[in-house]
C-alpha positions in Angstrom: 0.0 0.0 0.0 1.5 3.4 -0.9 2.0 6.0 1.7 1.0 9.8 1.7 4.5 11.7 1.4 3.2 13.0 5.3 3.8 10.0 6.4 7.2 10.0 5.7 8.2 12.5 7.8 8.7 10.5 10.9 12.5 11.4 12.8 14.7 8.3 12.0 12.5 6.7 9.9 15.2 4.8 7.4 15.1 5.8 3.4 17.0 2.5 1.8 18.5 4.4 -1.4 20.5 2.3 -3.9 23.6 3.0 -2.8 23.4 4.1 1.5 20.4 4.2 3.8 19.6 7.9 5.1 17.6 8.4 8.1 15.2 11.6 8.8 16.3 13.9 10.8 14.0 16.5 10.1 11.5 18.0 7.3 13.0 21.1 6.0 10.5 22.1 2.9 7.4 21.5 1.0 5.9 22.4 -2.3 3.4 20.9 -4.9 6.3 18.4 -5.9 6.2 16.7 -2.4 8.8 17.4 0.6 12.3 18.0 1.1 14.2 15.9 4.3 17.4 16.8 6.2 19.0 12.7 6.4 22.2 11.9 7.5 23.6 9.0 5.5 24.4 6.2 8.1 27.3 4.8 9.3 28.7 8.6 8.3 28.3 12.2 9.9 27.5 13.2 5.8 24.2 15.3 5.7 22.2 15.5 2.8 19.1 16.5 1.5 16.2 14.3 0.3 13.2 15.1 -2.4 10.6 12.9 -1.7 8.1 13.1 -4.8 4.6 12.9 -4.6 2.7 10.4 -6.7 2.1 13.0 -9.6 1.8 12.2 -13.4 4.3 9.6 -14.4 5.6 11.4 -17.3 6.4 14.4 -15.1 8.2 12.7 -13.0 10.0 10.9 -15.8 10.6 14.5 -17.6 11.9 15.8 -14.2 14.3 12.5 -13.5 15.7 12.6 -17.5 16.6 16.6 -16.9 18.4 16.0 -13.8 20.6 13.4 -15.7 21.5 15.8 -18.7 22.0 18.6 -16.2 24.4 15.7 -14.4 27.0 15.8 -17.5 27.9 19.1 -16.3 29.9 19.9 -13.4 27.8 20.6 -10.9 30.1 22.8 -8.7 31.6 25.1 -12.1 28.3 25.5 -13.2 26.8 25.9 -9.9 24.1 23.8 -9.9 22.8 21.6 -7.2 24.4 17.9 -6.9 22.4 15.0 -7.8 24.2 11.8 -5.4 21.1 9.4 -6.8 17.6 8.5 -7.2 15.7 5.1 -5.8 12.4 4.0 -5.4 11.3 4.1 -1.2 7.9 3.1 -0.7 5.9 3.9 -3.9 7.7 7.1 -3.9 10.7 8.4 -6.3 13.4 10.1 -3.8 15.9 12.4 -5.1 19.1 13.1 -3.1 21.1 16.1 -3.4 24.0 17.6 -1.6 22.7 19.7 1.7 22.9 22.9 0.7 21.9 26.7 3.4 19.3 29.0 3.1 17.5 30.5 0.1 18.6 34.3 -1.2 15.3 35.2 0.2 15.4 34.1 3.7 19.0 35.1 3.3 17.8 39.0 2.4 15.1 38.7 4.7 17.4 37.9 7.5 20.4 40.7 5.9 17.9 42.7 4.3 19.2 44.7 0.3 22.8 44.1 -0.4 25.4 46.4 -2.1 26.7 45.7 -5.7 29.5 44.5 -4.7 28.1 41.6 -2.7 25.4 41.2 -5.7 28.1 40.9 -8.2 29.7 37.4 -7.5 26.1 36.3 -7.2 25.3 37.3 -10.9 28.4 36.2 -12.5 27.7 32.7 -10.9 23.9 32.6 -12.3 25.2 33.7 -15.6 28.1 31.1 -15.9 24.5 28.7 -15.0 22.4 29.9 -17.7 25.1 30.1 -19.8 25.7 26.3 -19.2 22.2 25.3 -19.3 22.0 27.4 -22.7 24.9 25.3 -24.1 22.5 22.2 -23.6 19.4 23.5 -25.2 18.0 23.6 -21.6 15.3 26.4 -19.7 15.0 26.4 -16.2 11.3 27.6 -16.1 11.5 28.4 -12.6 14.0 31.1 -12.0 13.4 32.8 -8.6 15.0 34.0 -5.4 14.1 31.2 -3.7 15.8 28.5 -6.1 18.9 30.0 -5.3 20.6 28.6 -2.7 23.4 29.6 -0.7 26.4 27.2 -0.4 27.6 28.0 3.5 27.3 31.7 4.5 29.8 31.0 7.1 33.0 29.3 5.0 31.7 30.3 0.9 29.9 34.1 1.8 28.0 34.7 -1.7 28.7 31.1 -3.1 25.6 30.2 -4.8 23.6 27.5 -6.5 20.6 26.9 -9.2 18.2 23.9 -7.4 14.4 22.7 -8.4 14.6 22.0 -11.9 10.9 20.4 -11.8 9.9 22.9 -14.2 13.1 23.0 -16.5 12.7 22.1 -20.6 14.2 21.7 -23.8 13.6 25.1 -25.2 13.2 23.9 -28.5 10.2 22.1 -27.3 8.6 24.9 -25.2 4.9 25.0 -25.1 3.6 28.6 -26.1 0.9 30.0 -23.8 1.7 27.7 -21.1 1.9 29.9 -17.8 5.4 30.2 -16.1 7.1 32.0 -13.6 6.0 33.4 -10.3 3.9 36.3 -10.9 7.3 39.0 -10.1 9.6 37.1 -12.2 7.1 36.3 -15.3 8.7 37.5 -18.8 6.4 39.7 -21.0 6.4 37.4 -23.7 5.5 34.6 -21.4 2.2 36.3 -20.3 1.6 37.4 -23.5 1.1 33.7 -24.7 3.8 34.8 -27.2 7.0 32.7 -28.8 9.7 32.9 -25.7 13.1 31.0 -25.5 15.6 30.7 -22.4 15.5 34.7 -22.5 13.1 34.5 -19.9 15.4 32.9 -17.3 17.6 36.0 -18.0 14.6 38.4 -17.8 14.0 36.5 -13.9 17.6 37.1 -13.0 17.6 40.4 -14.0 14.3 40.6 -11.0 16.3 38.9 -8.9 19.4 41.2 -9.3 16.7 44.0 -8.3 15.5 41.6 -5.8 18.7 41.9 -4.6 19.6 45.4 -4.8 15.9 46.9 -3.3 15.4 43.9 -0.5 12.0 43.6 -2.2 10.7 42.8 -5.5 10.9 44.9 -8.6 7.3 44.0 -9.9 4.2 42.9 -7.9 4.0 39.7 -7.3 -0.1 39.4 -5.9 -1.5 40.2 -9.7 -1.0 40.1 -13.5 -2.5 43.5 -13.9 0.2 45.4 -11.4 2.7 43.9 -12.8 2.0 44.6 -16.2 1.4 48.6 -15.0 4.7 48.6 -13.3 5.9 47.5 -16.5 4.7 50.3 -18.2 5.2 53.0 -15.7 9.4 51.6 -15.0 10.2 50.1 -18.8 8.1 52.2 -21.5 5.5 50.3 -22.4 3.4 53.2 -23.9 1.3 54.4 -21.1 -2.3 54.1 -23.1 -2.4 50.5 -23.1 -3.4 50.8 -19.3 -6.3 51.8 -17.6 -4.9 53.5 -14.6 -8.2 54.1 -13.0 -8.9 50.5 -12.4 -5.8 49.1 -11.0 -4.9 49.4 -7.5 -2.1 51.6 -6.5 1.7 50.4 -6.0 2.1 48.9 -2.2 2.5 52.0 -0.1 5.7 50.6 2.2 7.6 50.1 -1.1 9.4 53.1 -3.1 7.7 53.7 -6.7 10.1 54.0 -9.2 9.3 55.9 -12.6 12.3 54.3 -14.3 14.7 51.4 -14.0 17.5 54.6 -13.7 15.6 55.7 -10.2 17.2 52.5 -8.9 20.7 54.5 -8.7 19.3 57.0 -5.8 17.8 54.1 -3.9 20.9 53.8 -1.9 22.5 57.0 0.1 25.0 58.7 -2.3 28.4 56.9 -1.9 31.8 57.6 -3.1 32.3 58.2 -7.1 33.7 54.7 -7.5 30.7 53.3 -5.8 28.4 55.4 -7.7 29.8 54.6 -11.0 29.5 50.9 -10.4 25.7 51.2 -9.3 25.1 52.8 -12.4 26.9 50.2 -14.5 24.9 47.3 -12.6 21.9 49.3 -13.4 22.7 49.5 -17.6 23.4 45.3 -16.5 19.6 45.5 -15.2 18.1 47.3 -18.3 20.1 45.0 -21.2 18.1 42.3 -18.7 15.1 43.8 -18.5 14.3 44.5 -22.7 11.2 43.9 -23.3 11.8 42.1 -26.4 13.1 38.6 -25.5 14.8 38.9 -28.8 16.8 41.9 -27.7 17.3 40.9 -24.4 21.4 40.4 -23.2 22.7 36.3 -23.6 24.4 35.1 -20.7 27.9 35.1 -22.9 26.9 38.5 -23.5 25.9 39.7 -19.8 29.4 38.1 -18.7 31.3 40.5 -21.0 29.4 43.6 -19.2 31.4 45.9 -17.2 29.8 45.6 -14.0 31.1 41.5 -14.6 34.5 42.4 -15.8 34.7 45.2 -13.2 36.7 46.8 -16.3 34.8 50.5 -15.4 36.5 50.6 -11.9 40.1 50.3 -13.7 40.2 53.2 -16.0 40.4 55.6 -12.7 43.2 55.8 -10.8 41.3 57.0 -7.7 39.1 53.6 -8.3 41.8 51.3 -6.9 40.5 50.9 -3.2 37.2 50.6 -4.6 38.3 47.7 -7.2 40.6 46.0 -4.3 37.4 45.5 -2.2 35.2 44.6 -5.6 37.8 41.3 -6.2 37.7 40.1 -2.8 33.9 40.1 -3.0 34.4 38.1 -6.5 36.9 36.0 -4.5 34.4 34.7 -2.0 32.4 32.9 -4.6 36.0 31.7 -6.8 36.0 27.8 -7.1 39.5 26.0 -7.9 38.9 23.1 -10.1 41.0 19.8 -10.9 42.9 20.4 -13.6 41.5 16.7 -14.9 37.8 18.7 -15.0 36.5 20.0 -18.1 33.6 22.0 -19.2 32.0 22.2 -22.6 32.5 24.6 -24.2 30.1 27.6 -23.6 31.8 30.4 -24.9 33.9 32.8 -24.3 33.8 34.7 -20.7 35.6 37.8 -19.7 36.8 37.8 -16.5 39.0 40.0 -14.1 41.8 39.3 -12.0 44.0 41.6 -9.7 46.7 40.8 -11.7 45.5 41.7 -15.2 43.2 44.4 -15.3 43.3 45.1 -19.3 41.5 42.2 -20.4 38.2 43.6 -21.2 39.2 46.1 -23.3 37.0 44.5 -26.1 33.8 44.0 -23.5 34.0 47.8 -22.6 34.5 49.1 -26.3 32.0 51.5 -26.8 30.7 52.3 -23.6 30.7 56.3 -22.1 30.8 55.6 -18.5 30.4 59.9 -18.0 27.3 59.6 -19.6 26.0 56.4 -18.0 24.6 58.6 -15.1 22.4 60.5 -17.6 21.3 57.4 -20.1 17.6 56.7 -20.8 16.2 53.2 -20.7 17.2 52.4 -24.5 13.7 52.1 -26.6 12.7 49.2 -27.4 12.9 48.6 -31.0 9.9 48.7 -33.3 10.0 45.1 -34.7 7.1 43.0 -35.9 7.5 41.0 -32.5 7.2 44.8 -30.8 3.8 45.3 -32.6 2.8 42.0 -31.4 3.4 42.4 -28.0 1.5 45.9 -27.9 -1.3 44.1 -29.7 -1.2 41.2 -26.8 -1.0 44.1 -23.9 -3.7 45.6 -25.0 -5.9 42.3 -25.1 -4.2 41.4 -21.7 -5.5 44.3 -19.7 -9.0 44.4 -21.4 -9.4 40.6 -20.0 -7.8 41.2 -16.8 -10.0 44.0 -15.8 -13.3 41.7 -16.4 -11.5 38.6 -14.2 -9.1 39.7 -11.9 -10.6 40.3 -8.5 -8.1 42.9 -7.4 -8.0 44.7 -10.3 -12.0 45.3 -10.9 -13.5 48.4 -10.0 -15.1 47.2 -6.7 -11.6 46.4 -5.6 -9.8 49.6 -6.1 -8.6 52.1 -3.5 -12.0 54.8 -2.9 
């Protein structure tokens, strides 16, 4: 007779995997994929974590199971994904078991509230180096959000991060148009458009989670489809007619309302000029992340070659040095050192900066006015036949949103 995953969660209860037993020590998550248990492996003091699936459709979990074991080619620790150890049957139930890993980035912020750009910067150039790798295999994630980003050890690896939960990940070649993804906050416009999307839209969620990061809060409402599509318009461009503002509740009043993704730069109290110059450049980072047009939108290989990554802005000023000293031992925290028997396929060229070599990037900075960065506009979204289409879809979106969604119908809205 098959269990309830519940029923599982008994203290010391035994889980006989295919390789080690592991005995429950405690429950440590949920979702609507089943439960996750802290389990020691026995006759060892190793701690690990355990997915225990619920009895869903078979071919999800097969889908799920044949993901992990493509995303298992790569190296798990370069890549910084979370490690698979195995899979067994316990009970009627599939069990996954992956390395134990610490908290999520939003219990992390919740506990440390925003953080500066130079703690956020490791942090990106990990998740790039990830989609970047999972781009190299054809692969989305689906599910790209602050709390499937897991720190390593806060304590030892400060900023050390990795990609879990790939429940929701898929060949992007085979991605189902109109299907809904995302968590509210981090959805794509093209994805609630029911339009053509790609892997783009695991860059689009980084770059909320980079804002995320930066604000101690989300970027875009996550309660309702409507807000978020008006904060869309009033912070990206999306002309300003396809909304009707009198029917939409107002922005949450304990959260700042920004007019523009450049407002970001006077979230913070004004800092020194190196400081100020880098917020800027994470912010033209955020925009290039942000386009509204998956098509336009920054690749990974790209977004690794931007200053803020490189760091490349903070060495053309003398007066920067501190500044850039205290950048690299940020990037430092988060640096892994590999075997030199490991390998990686390839994904690209990546730009990187080191103390020791700070010219490098002169090809990933070419072109860029870093004087004129603190005055640059969000760049306009091009007027492509996809661009048409999206104002087309907006338009539709907020007619049928206004007739369904409770908090956005006129009885619902602030008297």
């Amino acid at each position: 007779v098959v269990r309830h995953v519940r029923s599982l969660s008994n203290p010391r209860e035994v889980l006989q995997g295919s390789t080690n037993a592991y005995t429950i020590l405690k429950h440590i998550g949920e979702g609507g994929f089943g439960k996750v248990f802290k389990c020691q492996v026995n006759d060892s003091e190793e701690v690990v974590a355990v997915k225990i699936l619920k009895n869903m459709n078979i071919q999800d979990i097969k889908d799920e199971l044949d993901m992990l074991d493509v995303i298992g080619q790569l190296n798990a620790d370069q890549v910084h994904v979370v490690k698979l150890y195995e899979k067994f049957q316990h009970c009627g139930f599939t069990c996954l078991v992956f390395e134990m890993l610490d908290i999520d980035l939003f219990q992390y912020c919740q506990n440390k509230g925003s953080l500066d750009v130079n703690a956020i910067r490791p942090i990106a150039m990990q998740l790039l180096e990830t989609l970047q790798a999972l781009k190299s295999l054809g692969i989305t994630h689906g599910d790209f959000k602050y709390d499937n980003i897991m720190l390593v050890n806060r304590e030892d690896l400060p900023y050390r991060v990795k990609l879990i939960d790939f429940g929701l990940a898929f060949y992007t070649n085979k991605a189902k148009f109109g299907r809904v993804r995302q968590i509210i906050g981090f959805r794509s416009p093209e994805v609630s458009l029911g339009l053509p999307y790609t892997e783009a839209i695991d860059m689009w969620a980084l770059g909320c989670l980079l804002a995320f990061l930066y604000l101690g809060y989300s970027l875009f409402p996550e309660s309702c489809e409507h807000l978020l599509f008006r904060s869309m318009v009033e912070i990206l461009g999306i002309p300003s007619e396809l909304i009707n503002r009198k029917k939409a509740r107002t922005w949450p009043r304990d959260r700042i309302h920004f007019q523009s993704l450049d407002d970001l730069f006077y979230y913070h109290d004004p800092a020194d000029t190196a400081e100020n110059v880098d917020r800027k450049v994470f912010i033209d980072l955020l925009k290039k992340m942000l386009h509204l047009n998956g098509a336009e939108r920054i690749s990974p290989t790209e977004a690794l070659q931007h200053p803020f990554i490189t760091m490349s802005h903070l060495s053309h000023d003398q007066g920067s040095r501190e500044y850039l000293n205290l950048a690299q031992t940020y990037m430092n925290f988060y640096s892994f050192k590999f075997s030199e028997t490991e390998t990686l396929p390839p994904l690209g060229d990546v730009v990187a900066v080191s103390a020791a070599d700070d010219n490098k990037e002169a090809n990933a900075t070419e072109g860029y006015d870093y004087d004129q960065l603190v005055e640059d506009a969000f760049i306009k979204p091009s007027k492509s036949t996809l661009w048409v289409r999206i104002k087309k879809s907006v338009r539709k979106l907020f007619s049928l949103l206004r007739t369904k969604c409770p908090c956005c119908s006129p009885s619902s809205g602030n008297s």
